[in-house]
Structures are given as C-alpha cells and as structure tokens.
MARMAR-586375 format. One record per atom (N, C-alpha, C, O): residue number from 0; atom name; x, y negated, z. Coordinates in Angstrom, 1 decimal. Layout:
% residues N
{nr = NUM atom = CA xx = X yy = Y zz = Z} .
...
This chain:
% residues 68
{nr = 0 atom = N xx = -41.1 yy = 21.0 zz = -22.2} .
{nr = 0 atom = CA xx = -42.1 yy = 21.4 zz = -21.1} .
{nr = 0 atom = C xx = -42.0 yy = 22.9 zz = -20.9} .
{nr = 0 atom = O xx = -41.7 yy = 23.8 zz = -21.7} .
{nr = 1 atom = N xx = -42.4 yy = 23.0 zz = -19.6} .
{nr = 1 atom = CA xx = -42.5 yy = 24.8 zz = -19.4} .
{nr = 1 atom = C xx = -43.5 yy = 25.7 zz = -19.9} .
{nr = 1 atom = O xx = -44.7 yy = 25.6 zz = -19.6} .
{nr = 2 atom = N xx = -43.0 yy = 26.8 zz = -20.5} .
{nr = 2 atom = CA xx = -44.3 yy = 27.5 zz = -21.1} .
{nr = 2 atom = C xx = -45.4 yy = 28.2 zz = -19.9} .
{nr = 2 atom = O xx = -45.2 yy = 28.3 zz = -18.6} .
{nr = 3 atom = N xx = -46.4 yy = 28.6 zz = -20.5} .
{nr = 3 atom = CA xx = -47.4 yy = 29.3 zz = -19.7} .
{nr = 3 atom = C xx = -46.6 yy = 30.3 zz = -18.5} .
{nr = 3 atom = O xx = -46.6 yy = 30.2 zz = -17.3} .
{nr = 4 atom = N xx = -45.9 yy = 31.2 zz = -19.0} .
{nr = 4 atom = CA xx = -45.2 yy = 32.4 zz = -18.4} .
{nr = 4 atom = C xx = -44.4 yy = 32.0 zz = -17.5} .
{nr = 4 atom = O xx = -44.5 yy = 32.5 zz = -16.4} .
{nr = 5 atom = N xx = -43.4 yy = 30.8 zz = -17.8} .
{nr = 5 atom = CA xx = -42.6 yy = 30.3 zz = -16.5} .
{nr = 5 atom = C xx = -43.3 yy = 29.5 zz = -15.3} .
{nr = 5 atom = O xx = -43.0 yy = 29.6 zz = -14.1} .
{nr = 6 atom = N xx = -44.4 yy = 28.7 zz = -15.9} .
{nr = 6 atom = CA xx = -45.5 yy = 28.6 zz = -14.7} .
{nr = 6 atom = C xx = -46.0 yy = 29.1 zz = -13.7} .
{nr = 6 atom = O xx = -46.0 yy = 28.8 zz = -12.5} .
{nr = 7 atom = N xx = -46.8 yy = 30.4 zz = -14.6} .
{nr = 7 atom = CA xx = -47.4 yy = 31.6 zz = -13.9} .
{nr = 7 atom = C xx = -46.0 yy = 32.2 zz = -12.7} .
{nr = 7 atom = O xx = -46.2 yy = 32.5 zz = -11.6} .
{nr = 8 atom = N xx = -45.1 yy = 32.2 zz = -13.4} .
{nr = 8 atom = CA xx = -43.6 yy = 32.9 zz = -12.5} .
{nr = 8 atom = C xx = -43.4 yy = 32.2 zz = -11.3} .
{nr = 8 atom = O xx = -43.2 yy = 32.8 zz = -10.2} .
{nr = 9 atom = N xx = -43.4 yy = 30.9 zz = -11.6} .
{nr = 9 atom = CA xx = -43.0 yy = 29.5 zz = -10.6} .
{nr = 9 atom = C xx = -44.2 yy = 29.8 zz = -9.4} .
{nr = 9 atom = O xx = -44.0 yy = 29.9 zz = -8.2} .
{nr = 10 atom = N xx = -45.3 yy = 30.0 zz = -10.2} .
{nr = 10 atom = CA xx = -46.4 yy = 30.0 zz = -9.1} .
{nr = 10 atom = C xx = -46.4 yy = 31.4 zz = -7.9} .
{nr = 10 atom = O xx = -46.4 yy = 31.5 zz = -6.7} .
{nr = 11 atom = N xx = -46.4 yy = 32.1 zz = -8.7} .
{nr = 11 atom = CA xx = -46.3 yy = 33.1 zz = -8.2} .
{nr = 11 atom = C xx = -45.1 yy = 33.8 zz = -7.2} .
{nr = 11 atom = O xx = -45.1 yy = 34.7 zz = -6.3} .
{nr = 12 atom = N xx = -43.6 yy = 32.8 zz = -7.8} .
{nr = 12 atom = CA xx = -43.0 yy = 33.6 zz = -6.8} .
{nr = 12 atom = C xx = -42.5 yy = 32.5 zz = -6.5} .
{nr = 12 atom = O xx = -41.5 yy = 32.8 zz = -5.9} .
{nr = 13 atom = N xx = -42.6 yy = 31.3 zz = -6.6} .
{nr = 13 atom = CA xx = -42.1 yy = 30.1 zz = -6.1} .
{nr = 13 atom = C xx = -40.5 yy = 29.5 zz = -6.7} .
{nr = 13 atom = O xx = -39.9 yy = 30.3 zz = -7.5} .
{nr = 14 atom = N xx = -40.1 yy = 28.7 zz = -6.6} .
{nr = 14 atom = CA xx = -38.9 yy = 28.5 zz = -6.9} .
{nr = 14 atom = C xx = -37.5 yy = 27.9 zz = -6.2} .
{nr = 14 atom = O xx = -37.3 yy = 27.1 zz = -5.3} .
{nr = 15 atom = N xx = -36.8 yy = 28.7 zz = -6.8} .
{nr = 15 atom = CA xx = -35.4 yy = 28.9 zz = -5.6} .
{nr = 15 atom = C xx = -34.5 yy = 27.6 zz = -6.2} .
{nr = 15 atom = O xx = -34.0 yy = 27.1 zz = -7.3} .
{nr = 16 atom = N xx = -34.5 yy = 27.3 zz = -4.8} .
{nr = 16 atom = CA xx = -33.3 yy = 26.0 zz = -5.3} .
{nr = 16 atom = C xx = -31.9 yy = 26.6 zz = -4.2} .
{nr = 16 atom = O xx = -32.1 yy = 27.2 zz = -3.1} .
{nr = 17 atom = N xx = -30.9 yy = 26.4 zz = -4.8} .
{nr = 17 atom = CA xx = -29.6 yy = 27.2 zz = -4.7} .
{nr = 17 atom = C xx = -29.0 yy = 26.2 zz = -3.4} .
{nr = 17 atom = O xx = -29.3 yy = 25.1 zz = -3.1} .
{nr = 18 atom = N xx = -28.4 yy = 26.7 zz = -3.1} .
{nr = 18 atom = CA xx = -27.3 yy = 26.0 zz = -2.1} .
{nr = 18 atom = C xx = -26.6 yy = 25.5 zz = -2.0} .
{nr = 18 atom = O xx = -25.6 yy = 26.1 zz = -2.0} .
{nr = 19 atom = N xx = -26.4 yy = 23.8 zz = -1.7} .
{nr = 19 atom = CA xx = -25.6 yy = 22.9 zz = -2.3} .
{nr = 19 atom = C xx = -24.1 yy = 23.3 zz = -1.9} .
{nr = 19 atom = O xx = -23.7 yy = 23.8 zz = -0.9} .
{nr = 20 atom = N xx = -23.4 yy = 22.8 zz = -3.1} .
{nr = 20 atom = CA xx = -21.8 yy = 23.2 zz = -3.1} .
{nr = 20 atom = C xx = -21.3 yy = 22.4 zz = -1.9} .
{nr = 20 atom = O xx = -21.6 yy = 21.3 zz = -1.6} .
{nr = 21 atom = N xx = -20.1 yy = 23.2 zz = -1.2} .
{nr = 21 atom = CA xx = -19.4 yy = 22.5 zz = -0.2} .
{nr = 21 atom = C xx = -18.4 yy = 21.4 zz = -1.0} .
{nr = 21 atom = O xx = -18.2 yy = 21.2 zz = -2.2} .
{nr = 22 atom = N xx = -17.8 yy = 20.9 zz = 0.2} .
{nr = 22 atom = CA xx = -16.4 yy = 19.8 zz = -1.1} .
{nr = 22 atom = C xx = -15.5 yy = 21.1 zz = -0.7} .
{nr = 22 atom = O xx = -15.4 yy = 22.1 zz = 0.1} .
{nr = 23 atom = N xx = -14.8 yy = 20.4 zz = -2.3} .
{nr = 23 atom = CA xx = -13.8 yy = 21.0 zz = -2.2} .
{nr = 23 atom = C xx = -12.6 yy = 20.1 zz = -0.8} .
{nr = 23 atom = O xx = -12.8 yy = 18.9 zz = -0.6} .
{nr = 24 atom = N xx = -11.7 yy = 20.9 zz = -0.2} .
{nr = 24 atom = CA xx = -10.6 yy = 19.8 zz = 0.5} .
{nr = 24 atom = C xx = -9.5 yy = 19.2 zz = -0.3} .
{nr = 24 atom = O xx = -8.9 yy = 20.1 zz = -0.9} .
{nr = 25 atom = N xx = -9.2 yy = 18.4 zz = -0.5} .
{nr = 25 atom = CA xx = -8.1 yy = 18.0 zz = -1.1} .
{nr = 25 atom = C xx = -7.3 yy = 16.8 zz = -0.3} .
{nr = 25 atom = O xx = -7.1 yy = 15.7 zz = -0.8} .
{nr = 26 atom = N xx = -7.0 yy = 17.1 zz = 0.8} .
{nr = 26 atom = CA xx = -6.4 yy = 16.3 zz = 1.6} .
{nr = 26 atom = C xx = -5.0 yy = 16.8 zz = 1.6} .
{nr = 26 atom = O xx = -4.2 yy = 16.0 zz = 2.1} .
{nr = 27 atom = N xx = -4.5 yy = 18.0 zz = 1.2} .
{nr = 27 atom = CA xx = -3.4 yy = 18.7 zz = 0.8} .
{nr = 27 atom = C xx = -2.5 yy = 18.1 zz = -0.6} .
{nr = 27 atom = O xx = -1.3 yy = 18.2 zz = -0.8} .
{nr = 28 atom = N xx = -4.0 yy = 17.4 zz = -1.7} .
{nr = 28 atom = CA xx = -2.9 yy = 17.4 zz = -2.7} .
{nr = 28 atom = C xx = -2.8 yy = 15.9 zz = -3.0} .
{nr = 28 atom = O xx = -3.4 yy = 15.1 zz = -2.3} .
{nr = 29 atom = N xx = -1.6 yy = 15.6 zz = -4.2} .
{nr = 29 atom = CA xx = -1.6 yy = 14.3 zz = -4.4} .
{nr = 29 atom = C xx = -3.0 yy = 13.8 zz = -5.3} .
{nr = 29 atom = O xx = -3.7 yy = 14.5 zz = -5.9} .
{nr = 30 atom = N xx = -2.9 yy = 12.5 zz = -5.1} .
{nr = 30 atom = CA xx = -4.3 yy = 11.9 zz = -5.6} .
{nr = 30 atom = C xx = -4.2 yy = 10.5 zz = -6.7} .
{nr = 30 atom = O xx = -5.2 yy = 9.9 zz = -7.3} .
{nr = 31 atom = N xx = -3.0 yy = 10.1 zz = -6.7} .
{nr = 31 atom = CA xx = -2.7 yy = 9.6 zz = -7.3} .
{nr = 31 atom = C xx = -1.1 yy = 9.7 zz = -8.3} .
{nr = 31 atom = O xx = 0.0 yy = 10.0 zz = -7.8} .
{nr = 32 atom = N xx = -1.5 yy = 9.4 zz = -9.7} .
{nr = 32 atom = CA xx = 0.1 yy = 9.9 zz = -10.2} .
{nr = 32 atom = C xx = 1.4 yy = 9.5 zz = -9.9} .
{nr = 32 atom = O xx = 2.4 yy = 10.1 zz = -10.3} .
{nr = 33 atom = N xx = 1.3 yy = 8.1 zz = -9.0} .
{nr = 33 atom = CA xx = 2.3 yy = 7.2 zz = -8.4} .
{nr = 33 atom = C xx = 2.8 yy = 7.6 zz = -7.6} .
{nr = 33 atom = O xx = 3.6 yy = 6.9 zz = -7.1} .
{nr = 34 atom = N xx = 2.6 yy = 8.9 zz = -6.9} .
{nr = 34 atom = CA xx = 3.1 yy = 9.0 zz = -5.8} .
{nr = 34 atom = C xx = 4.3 yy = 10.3 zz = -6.2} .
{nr = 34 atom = O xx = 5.3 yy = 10.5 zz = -5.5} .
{nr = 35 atom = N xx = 3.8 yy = 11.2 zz = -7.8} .
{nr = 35 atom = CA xx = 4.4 yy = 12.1 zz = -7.8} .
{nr = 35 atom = C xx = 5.9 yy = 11.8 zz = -8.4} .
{nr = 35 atom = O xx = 6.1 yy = 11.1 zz = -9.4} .
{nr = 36 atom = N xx = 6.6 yy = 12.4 zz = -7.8} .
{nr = 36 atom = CA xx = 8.0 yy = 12.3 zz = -8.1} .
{nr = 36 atom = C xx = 8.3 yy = 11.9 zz = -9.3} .
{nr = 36 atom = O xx = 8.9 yy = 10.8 zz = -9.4} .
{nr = 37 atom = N xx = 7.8 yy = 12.7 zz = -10.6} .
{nr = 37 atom = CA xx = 8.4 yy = 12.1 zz = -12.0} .
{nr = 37 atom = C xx = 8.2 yy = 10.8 zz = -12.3} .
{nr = 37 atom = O xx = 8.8 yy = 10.2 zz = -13.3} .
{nr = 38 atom = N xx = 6.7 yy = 9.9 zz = -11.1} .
{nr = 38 atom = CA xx = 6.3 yy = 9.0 zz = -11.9} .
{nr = 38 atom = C xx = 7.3 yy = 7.9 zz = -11.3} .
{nr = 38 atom = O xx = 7.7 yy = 6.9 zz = -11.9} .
{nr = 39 atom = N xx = 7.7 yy = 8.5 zz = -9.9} .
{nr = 39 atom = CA xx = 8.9 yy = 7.2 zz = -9.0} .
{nr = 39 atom = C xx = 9.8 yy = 7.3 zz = -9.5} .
{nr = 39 atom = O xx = 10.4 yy = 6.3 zz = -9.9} .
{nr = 40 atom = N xx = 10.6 yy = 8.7 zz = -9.9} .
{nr = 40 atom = CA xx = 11.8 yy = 8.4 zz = -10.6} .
{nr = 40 atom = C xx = 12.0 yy = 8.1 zz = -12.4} .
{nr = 40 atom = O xx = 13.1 yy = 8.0 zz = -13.0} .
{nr = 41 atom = N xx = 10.8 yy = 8.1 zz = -12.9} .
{nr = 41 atom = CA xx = 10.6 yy = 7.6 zz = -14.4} .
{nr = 41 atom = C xx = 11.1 yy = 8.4 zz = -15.0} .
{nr = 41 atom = O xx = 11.9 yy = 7.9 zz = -15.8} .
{nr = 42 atom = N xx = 11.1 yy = 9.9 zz = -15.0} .
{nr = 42 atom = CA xx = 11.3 yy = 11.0 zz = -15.6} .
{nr = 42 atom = C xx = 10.6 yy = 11.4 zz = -16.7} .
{nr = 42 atom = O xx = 11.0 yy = 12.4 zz = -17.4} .
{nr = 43 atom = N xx = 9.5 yy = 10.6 zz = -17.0} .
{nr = 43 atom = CA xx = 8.0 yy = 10.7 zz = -17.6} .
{nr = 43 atom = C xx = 8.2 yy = 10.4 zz = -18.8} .
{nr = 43 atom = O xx = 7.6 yy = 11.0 zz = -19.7} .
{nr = 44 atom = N xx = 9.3 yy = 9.3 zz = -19.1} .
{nr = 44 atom = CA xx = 9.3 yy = 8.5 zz = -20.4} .
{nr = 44 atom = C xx = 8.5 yy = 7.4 zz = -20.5} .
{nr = 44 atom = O xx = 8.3 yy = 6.8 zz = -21.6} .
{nr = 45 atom = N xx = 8.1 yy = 6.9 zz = -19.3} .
{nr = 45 atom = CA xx = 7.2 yy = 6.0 zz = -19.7} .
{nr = 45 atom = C xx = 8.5 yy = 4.8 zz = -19.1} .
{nr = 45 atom = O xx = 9.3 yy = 4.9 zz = -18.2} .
{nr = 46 atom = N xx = 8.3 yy = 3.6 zz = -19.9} .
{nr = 46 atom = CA xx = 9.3 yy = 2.1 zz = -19.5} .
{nr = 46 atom = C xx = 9.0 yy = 2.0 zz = -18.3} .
{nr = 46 atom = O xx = 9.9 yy = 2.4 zz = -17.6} .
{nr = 47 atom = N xx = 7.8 yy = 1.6 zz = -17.6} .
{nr = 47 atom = CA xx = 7.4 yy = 0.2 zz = -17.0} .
{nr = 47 atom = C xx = 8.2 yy = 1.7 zz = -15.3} .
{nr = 47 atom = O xx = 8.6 yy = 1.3 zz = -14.3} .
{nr = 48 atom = N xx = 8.1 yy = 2.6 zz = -15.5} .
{nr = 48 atom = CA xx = 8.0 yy = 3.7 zz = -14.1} .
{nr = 48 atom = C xx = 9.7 yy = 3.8 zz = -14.0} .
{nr = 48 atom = O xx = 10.4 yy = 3.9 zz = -13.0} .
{nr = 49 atom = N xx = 10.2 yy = 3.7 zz = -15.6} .
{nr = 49 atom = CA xx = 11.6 yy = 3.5 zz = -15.0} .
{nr = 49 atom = C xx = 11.7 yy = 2.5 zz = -14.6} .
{nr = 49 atom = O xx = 12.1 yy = 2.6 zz = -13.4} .
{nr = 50 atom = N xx = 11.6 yy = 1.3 zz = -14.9} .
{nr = 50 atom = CA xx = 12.0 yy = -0.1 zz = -14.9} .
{nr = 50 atom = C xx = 11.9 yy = -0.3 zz = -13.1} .
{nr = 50 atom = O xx = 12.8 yy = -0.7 zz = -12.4} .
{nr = 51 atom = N xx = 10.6 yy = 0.0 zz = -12.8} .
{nr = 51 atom = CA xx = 10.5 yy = 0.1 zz = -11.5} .
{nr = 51 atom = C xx = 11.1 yy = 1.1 zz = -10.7} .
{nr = 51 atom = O xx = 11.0 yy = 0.8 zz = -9.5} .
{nr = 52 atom = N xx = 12.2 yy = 2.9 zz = -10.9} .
{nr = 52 atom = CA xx = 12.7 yy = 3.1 zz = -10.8} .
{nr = 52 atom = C xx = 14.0 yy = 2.6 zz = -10.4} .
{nr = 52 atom = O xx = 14.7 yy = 2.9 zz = -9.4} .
{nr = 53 atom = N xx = 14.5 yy = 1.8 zz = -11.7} .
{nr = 53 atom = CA xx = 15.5 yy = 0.9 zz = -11.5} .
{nr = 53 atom = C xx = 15.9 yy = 0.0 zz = -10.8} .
{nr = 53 atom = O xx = 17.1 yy = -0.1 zz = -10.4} .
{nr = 54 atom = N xx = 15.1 yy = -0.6 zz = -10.6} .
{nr = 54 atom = CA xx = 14.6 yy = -1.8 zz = -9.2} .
{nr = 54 atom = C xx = 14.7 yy = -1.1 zz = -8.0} .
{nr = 54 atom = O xx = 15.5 yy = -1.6 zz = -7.2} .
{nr = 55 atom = N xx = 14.0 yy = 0.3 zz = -7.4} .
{nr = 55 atom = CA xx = 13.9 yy = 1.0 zz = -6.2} .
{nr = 55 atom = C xx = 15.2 yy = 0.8 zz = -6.4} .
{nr = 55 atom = O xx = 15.6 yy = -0.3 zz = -6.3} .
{nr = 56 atom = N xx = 16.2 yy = 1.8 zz = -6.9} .
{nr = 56 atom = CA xx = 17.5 yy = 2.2 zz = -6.9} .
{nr = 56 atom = C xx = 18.1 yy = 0.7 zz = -5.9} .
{nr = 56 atom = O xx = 18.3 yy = 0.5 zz = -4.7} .
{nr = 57 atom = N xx = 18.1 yy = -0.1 zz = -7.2} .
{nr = 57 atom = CA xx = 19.1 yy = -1.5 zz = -6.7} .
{nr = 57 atom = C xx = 18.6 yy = -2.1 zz = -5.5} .
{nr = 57 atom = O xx = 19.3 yy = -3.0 zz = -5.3} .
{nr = 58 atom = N xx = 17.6 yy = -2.0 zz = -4.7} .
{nr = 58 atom = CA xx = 17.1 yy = -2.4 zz = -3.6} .
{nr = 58 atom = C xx = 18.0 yy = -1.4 zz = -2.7} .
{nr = 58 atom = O xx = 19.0 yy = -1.6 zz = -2.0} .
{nr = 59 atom = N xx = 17.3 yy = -0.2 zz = -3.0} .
{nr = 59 atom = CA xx = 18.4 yy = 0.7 zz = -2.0} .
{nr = 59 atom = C xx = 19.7 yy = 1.0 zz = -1.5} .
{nr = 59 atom = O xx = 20.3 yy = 1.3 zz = -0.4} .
{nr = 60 atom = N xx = 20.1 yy = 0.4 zz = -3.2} .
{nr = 60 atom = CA xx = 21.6 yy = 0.5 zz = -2.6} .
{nr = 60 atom = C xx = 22.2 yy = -1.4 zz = -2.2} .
{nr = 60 atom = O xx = 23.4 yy = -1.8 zz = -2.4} .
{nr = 61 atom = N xx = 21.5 yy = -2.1 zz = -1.8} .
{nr = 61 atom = CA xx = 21.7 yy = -3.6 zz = -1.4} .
{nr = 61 atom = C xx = 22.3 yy = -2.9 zz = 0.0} .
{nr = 61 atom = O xx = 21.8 yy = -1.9 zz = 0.4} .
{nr = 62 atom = N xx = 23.6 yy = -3.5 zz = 0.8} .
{nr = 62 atom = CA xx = 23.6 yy = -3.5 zz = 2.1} .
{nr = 62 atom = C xx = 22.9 yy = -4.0 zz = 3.3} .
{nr = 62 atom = O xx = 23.1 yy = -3.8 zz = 4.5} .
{nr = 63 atom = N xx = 21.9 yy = -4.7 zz = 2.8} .
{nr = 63 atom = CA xx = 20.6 yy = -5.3 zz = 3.7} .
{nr = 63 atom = C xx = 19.9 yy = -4.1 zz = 3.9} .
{nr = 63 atom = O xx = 19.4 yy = -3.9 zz = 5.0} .
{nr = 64 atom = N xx = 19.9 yy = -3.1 zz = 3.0} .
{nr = 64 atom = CA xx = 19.1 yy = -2.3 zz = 2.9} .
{nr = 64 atom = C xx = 19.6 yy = -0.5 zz = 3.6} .
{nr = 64 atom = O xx = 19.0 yy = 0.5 zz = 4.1} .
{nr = 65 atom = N xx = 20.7 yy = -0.9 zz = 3.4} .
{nr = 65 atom = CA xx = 21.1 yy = 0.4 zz = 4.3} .
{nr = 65 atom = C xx = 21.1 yy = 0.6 zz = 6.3} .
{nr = 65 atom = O xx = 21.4 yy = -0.1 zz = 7.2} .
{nr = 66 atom = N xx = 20.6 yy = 2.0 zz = 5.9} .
{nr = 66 atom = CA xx = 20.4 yy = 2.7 zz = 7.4} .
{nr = 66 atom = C xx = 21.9 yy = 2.3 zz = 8.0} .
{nr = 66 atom = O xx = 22.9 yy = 2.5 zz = 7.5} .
{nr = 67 atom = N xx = 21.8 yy = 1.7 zz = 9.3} .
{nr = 67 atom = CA xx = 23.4 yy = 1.2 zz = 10.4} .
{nr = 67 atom = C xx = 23.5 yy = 3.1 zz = 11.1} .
{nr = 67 atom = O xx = 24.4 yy = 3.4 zz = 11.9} .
C-alpha cells in the first residue's frame, strides 16, 4: 500500500500517466524462421530443414518443373 507522503503527493499534484508506446513496424523484417534462408537451405544442422531442402532441390530439378 501507499504511504502517507505518496498520497499527500498524488493528491496534491495529481498523477501522470505516461504515453502509450507506439508499435513498433515490423513489416520490413522476417517473422517467421522458415522463411530465412539457412532454415530453406538446412544450413542450420537441423535433419527435418535439410531433408525438406532435399526434396525442394529434387522437385526443382524434375523437367516438369523447369522454366520453358
């Protein structure tokens, strides 16, 4: 609870409530770790991001799949 003195203060000079923070923007950065490069090309060390690396790869290079 508030002591006598911070009362007296409150009363007397009222109290200041501060100014809510703006957002920050982050429509600039990535938001997810899936999107950043090491995690697509499995640079990370982790299996499951190469494995799925591996698969992008061999999709890509299918001739169904290439740009005419």
């Amino acid at each position: 609870m508030a002591s006598e003195n911070e009362i007296q203060y409150a009363i007397m000079n009222g109290i200041n409530f501060g100014k809510a923070k703006e957002p920050k923007d982050d429509s600039d950065k990535v938001k997810t770790k899936a999107r950043k490069k090491s995690y697509q090309t499995g640079s990370h060390k982790s299996g499951a991001a190469k494995h799925k690396a591996e698969i992008r790869a061999r999709v890509k290079s299918r001739s169904s799949q290439k740009k005419k």
